[in-house]
N, C-alpha and C positions, 0 to 999 in steps of 0.2 A: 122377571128374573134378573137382568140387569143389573137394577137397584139396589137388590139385595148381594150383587156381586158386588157392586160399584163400595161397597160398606165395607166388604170382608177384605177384599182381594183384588183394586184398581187394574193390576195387569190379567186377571182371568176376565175381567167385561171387555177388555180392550180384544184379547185374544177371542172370545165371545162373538163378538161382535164385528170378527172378517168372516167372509163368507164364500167369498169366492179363492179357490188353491192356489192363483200369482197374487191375490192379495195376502193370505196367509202368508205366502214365502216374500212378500218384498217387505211387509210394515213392522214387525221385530226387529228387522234391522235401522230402517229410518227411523222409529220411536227411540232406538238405542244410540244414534247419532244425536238427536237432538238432548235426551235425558247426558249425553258429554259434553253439550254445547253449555246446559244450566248447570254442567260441575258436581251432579248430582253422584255423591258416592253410596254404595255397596255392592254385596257378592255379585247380585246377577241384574239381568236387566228387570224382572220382576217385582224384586226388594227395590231400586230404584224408580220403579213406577207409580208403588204402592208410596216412597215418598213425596213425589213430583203430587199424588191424590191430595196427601196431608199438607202440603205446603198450597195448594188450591183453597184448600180447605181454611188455611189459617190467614193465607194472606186475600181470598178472593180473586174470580175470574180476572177481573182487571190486571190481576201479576201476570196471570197465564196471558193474558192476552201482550201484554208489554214484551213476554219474553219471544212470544211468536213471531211477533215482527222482528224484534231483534235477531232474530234465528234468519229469518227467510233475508231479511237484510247482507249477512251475515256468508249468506248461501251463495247470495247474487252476486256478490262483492269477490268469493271463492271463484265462480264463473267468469268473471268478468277477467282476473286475474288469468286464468286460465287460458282464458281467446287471445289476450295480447300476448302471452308467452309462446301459444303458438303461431302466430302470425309470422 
């Protein structure tokens, strides 16, 4: 069933695909953090998931994976900022 989501409608496998109720309530929002981190625009976080699918699609995993690191890089760097200004 997935698969045949993953075709239609990239954010209905995503959403699909939590299962347990604090993961339902925390991964729409961290999916929607990161789809602002790739600059990806439209209405909702859905339409931008479905293109984050197509841009996989056109440029290959390798992009997804280039941009992940640069995300979690990106995160740590957020953090890191964070602890020195509270110190």
């Amino acid at each position: 069933m997935v698969s045949q989501l993953t075709k239609k409608d990239a954010y209905s496998a995503f959403e699909y695909a939590l299962k347990a109720p604090e993961t339902q309530r925390q991964w729409p929002r961290r999916l929607d953090v990161f789809l602002t981190f790739l600059q990806l625009e439209g209405q909702d976080v859905k339409e931008r998931t479905n293109k984050l699918y197509d841009l996989i699609q056109l440029e290959g995993p390798e992009w997804l994976q280039s941009h992940l690191i640069d995300f979690i890089y990106f995160q740590k760097n957020l953090l890191m900022i964070f602890e020195v200004k509270t110190m």
